[in-house]
N, C-alpha and C positions, 0 to 999 in steps of 0.2 A: 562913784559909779562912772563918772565921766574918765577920772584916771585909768578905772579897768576897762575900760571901753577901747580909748589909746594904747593902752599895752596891747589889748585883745589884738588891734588891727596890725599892729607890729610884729605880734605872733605867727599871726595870719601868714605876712609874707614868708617868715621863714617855714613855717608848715609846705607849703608850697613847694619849698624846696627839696622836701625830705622827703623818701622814702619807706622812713618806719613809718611803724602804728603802736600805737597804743592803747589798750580797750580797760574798761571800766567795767568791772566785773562783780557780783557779789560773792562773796567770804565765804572760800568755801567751808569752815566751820558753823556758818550759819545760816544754811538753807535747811527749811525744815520740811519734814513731812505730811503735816497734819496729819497721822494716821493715830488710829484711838485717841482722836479726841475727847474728854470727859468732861459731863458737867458738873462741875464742884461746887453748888450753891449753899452748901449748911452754912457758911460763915455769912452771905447774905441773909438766909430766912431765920434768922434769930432773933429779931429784934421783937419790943412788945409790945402786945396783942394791943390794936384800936379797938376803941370802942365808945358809940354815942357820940361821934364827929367822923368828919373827913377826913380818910389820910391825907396826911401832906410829907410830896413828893417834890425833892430839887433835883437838878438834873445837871449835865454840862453841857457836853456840843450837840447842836440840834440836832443830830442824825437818833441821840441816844433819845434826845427828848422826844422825838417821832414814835422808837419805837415802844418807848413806855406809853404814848398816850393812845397808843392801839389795842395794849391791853388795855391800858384803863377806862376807855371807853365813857360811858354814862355813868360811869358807879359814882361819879361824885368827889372821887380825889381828887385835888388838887396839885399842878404839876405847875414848876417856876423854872425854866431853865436859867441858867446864869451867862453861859459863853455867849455875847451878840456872834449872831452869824457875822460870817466874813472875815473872825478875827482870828489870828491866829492860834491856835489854843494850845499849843504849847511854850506859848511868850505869855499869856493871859495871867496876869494878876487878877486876882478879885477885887473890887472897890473895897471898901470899907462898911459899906452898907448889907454886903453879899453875908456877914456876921449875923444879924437880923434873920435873912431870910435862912440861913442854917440851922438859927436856934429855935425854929419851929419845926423844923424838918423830923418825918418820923422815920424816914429810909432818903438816903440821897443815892442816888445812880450817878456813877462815873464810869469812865472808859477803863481806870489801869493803866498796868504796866508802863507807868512814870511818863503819863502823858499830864496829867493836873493836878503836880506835885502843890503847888500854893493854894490851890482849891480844897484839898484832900485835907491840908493840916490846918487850914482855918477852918473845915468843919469837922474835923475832931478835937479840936481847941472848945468848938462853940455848941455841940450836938448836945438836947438833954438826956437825963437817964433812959436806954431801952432806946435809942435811935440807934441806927445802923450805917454805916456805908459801905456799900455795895459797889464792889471791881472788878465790873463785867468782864473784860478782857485777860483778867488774872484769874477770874472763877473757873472760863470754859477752856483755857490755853494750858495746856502742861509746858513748864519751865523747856523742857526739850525739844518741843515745835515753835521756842520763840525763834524768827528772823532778825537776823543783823548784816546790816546790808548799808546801801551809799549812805544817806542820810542818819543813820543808826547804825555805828560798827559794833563789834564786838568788845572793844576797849576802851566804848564809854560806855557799858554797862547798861544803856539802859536799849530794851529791845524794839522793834516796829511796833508800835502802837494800830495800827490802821485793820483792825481785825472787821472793821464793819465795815467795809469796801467791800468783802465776800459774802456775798446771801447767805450761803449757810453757816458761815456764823453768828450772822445777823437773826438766825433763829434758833441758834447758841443762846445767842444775848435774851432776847424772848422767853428762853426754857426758865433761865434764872430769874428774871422778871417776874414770871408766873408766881414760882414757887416763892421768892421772898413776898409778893402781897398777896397772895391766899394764905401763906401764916400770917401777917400780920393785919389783914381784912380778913376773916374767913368769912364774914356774913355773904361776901361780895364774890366768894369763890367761882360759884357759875359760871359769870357774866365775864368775871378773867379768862375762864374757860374758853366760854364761846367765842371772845374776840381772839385771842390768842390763836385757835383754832385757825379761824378766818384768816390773819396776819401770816400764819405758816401757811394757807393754801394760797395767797396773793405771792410771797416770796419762790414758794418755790414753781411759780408757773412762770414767775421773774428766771428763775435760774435758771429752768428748762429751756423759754426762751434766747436766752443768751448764751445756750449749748449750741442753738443751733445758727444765732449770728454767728459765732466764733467758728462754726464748720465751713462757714461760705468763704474762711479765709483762709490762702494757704500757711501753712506753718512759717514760711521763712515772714510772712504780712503779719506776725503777729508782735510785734516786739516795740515795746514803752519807752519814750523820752519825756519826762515828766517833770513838772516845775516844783513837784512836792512828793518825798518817796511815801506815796500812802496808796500804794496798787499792790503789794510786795503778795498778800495771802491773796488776792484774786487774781494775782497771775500765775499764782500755784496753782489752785484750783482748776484756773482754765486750761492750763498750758500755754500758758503768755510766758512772754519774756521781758522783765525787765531790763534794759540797758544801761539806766542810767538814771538821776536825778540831778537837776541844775540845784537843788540847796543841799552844802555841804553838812555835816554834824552839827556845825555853831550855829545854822541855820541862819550866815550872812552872808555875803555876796562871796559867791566861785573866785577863786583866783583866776589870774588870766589863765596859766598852765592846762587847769581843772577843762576850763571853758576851749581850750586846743584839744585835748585827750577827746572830747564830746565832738570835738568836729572832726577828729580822724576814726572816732567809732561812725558814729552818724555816716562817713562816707563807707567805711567798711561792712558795718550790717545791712548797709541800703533798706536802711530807714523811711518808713514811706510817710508818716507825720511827726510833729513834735508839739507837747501838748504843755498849753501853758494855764494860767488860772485865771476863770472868769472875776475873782476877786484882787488876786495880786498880778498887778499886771508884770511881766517880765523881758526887759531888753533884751537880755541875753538870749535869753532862748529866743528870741525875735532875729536876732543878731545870725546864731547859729542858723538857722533856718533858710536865711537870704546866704549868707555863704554859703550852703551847701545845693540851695537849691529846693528843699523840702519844703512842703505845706507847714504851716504853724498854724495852730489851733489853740484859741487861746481863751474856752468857753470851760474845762472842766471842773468840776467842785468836788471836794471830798468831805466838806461838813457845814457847806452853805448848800442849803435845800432850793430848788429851781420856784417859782409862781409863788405865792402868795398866802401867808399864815391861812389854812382853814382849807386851802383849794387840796385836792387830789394828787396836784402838781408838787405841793409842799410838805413835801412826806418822804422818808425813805427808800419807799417803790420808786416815788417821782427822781429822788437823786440818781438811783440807781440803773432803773433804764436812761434816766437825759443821757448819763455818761458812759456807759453801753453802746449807745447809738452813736452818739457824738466821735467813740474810739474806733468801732469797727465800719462804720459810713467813714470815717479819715485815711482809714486803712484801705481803702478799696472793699468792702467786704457787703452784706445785703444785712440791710436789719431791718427788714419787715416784722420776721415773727417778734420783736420786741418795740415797734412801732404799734403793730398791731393789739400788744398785749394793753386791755384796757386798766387805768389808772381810775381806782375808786376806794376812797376813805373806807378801811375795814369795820371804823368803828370812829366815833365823831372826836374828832381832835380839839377840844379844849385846852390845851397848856399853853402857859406864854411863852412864846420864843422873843426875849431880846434881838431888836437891831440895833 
C-alpha cells in the first residue's frame, strides 16, 4: 500500500501536467436492461416436504439472511447465517465447522451468480437427501440482464452479484423465498403469506421513497465512486450512474495508473462525493478525494446491516434507506421522504447473524 501510495503521488504530478483524460467506463456489452425479468423458482421449491419439526434454514450475507427471516417470521424455522457481517463475501471461506451446520439444512438460501462459490460446494458436498439450494440471484435474473462492469468484466465470466442493493429485486428474492418454504412447510403457508405481504409493502414504500430522493437531484448529481461495485442494478433502476469502482476484478489494491484514470474522471464528471466503506476502510479513495477536492464518505454498507441484531435498524429496510440517504444527502440532494419513512420489523427476526 505504502509503495502504491508513492507511485500514486508521482503520478500525481505528471497528471497535472497533461491535458488528456481518460474515463472508466462500463462494457458496453454489458449493460443490461432488466426488462422481463422472471421469476424462476421450480429449482428452488423442490425440495422435501417437512414435517413434525422445524425447518432448518442456512443462509449467506446478512442482507439475504434479513430477508428470509421476514418471511419466516414466528413459524418456527430456524435460520443460521454463515457469512460474519463485515467480511468480505466473495474472499469468504467457510470454516470447517460450516459442514455441520449444512448437513442439517433443509433449503440453504444464497445469493448466486458466483458470488459463494466455496460455500455453494461445501453444501452440496454436505446437504442430506431432499435438501435444496436455493440461487436467489440466478432464479429471478435471465443470463441476458447480467451486468459486467469495473469490478466484474465480461472476461472473467463471472457477473455483478449485487442484485439486492435494488428493492425490487430484493422482492424478487422474497417471491422465490415464498414459494420454496410454502412447498417445503406448507402447514406454515399462511403466515409466509402474511409476512411476505408485509415485507413487499415495507419495500416498496422504501422504493417509492427513494424515487422521490433521487428527483430532488439533478441528473448531472447523480453519479457513483464507490469502494466496492455492488450499486451497478440500482443505479439502473434509478438512473444513477456508476463511474467507477476503486476495487479492481482480483478484488486487490488499484494500480497506481487505475487510481490517476479515477482522478482525471472524478475531475471531469464533477463528481460531487466519493464513497468509501464503513467496514473496509480505503486510503485510496481517501487519497482521491483530497486531491480532487470532493467530499469522502466513508460510512456505506452493501451486506453489513446498520444497529443491532433484533433492532428495525438491522434489517434490509434499515440497510437500504441508511445508504439511500447517506448517497443522495452526499450528493446535495433532500432525503426527507426516506428519512421519514418509518423503519419497523415486518415480522420478528429471529436468525443468527455471525459477527
Amino acid at each position: 500500500m505504502r509503495r502504491l501510495l508513492v507511485t500514486f503521488a508521482m503520478l500525481i504530478g505528471l497528471l497535472g501536467c497533461s491535458g488528456s483524460s481518460t474515463s472508466l467506463t462500463q462494457s458496453s456489452d454489458g449493460v443490461a436492461t432488466l426488462t422481463g425479468t422472471q421469476i424462476a423458482s421450480q429449482n428452488c421449491a423442490s425440495g422435501t416436504v417437512v414435517a413434525d419439526r422445524a425447518v432448518n434454514i442456512v443462509t449467506t450475507v446478512a442482507p439475504i439472511t434479513s430477508i428470509v427471516s421476514s418471511i419466516v417470521g414466528d413459524t418456527g424455522a430456524i435460520i443460521t447465517g454463515l457469512v460474519p457481517e463485515g467480511t468480505n463475501s466473495h474472499t469468504f471461506e467457510p470454516p470447517p465447522s460450516a459442514a455441520a451446520v449444512l448437513e442439517g439444512a433443509d433449503v440453504v438460501f444464497i445469493n448466486g451468480l458466483v458470488l459463494e462459490e466455496p460455500t455453494k460446494n461445501l453444501a452440496r458436498a454436505n446437504l442430506r437427501k431432499g435438501a435444496v439450494v436455493c440461487e436467489l440471484a440466478t432464479a429471478v435474473l435471465p443470463e441476458t440482464d447480467w451486468i459486467f462492469d469495473f469490478s466484474f468484466p465480461k472476461s472473467g465470466g463471472k457477473p455483478n452479484p449485487h442484485l439486492w442493493t435494488n428493492p425490487p429485486m430484493a422482492i424478487d428474492y422474497a417471491t422465490v423465498i415464498l414459494d420454496t418454504l410454502t412447498h417445503i412447510d406448507p402447514t406454515n403457508t399462511d403466515a409466509y403469506k402474511i409476512n411476505y405481504e408485509a415485507f413487499v409493502a415495507q419495500i416498496r414504500s422504501l422504493d417509492d421513497a427513494t424515487k422521490v430522493a433521487t428527483a430532488s437531484l439533478p441528473i448531472e448529481s447523480r453519479k457513483l465512486l464507490t469502494y466496492h461495485d455492488a450499486y451497478a442494478y440500482l443505479a439502473l433502476h434509478y438512473g444513477w450512474q456508476v463511474i467507477g469502482a476503486i476495487q479492481p476484478a482480483s478484488f486487490e489494491e488499484p494500480t497506481a495508473k487505475d487510481v490517476v484514470d479515477l482522478i482525471r474522471q472524478v475531475r471531469s464528471e464533477e463528481v460531487r462525493a466519493i464513497f468509501g466503506s464503513e467496514v473496509f476502510p480505503s486510503p485510496i479513495l481517501e487519497q482521491i478525494g483530497k486531491e480532487t477536492g470532493v467530499k469522502y464518505v466513508d460510512v456505506l454498507r452493501d451486506d453489513d446491516l446498520p444497529g443491532e441484531p433484533g433492532s428495525p435498524e438491522h434489517s434490509y429496510a434499515g440497510l437500504m434507506r441508511f445508504d439511500f440517504v447517506t448517497m443522495v444527502e452526499s450528493l446535495g440532494g433532500d432525503a426527507t421522504a426516506l428519512k421519514s419513512l418509518e423503519l419497523v420489523l415486518t415480522a420478528p427476526d429471529r436468525a443468527e447473524y455471525p459477527q
